[in-house]
C-alpha positions in Angstrom: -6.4 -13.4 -15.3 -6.6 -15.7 -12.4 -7.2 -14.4 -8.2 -4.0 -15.8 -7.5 -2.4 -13.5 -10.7 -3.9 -10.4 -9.4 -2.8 -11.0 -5.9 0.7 -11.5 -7.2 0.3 -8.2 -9.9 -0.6 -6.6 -6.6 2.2 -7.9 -4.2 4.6 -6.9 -6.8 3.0 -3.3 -7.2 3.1 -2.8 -3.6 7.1 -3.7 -3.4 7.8 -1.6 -6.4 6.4 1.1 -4.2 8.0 0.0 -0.9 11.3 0.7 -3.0 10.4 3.5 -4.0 9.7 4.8 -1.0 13.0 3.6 0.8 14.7 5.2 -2.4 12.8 8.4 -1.7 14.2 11.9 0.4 13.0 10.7 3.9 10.2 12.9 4.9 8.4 14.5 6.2 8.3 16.8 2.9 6.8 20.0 3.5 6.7 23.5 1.2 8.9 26.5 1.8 7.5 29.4 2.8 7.5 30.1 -0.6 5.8 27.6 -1.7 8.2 27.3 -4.2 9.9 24.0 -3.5 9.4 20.8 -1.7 11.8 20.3 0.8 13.0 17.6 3.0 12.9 17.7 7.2 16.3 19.9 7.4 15.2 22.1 4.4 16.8 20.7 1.7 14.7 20.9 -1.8 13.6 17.8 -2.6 12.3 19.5 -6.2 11.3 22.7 -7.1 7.6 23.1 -8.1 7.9 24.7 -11.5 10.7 22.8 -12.9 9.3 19.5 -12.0 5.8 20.0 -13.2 6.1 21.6 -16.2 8.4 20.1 -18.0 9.5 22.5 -20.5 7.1 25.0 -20.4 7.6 28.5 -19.5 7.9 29.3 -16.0 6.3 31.5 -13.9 7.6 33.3 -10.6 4.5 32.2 -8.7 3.6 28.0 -8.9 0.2 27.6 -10.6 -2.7 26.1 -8.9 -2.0 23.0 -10.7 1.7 23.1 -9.4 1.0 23.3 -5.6 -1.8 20.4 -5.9 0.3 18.2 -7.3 3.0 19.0 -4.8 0.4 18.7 -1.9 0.0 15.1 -3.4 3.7 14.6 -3.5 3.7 15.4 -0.3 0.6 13.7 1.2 1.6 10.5 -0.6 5.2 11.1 0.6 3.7 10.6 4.3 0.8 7.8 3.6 2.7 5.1 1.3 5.1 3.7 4.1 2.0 3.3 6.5 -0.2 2.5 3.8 2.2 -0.6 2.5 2.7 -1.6 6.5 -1.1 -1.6 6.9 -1.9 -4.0 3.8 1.1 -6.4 4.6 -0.4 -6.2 8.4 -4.0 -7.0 6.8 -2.8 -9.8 4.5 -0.8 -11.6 7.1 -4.1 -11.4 9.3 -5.6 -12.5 6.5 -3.3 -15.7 5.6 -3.9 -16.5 9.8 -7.8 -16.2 8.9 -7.9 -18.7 6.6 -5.4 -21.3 8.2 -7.7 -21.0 10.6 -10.9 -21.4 8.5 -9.0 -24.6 7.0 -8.3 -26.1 10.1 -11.9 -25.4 11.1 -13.7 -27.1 8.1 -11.2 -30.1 8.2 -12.5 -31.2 11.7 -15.6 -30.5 10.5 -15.0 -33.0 7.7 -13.6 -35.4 10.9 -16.6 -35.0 12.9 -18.6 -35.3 9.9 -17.8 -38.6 9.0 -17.4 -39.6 12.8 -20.8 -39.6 12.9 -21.8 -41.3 9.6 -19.8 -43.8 10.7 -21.7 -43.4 14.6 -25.1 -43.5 12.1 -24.2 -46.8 10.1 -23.2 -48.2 13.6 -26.9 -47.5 14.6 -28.6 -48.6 11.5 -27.7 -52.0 11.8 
């Protein structure tokens, strides 16, 4: 796999995420006092802890510790992605910038380069 197919894998991982995100229960998401579900800026449950991490299993009145981590993730992630996505596109258009730059740079480099081979040969003769 080529730079230029990982920078693409990425670009298309970081919009699959983007939608996600804008798909998502705007947050910020926060636990009930409960700690019981995951619920949304007016309240609303945006899941309930057992039910969506166990899958099947036999529930419990209290969410294990396993249960309110992964909602703490849910949650922190919920928060960091948009940011996270806005500082990376931020970061690679600085980057694209960089090395226009850099380009334009070494090509008058290249200019003067041969401005003064030419300036040499003048001399040498």
């Amino acid at each position: 796999m080529t730079e230029r197919d990982n920078d693409e894998a990425f670009a298309g991982y970081l919009d699959q995420l983007e939608r996600l995100c804008n798909a998502a229960t705007p947050g910020p998401w926060t636990l009930d006092e409960h700690q019981r579900f995951v619920v949304d800026p007016d309240g609303g449950c945006v899941f309930e802890l057992e039910y969506a991490l166990s899958r099947g299993a036999v529930l419990s009145s209290v969410p294990s510790n396993a249960s309110l981590a992964c909602a703490h993730l849910a949650i922190a992630a919920r928060h960091a992605l948009p940011k996270l996505i806005a500082k990376v596109r931020e970061l690679e258009a600085e980057l694209v910038v960089q090395v226009e730059r850099k380009m334009g740079y070494q090509k008058r480099a290249h200019v003067a380069e041969d401005q003064l081979a030419k300036l040499a040969r003048g001399v040498q003769r």
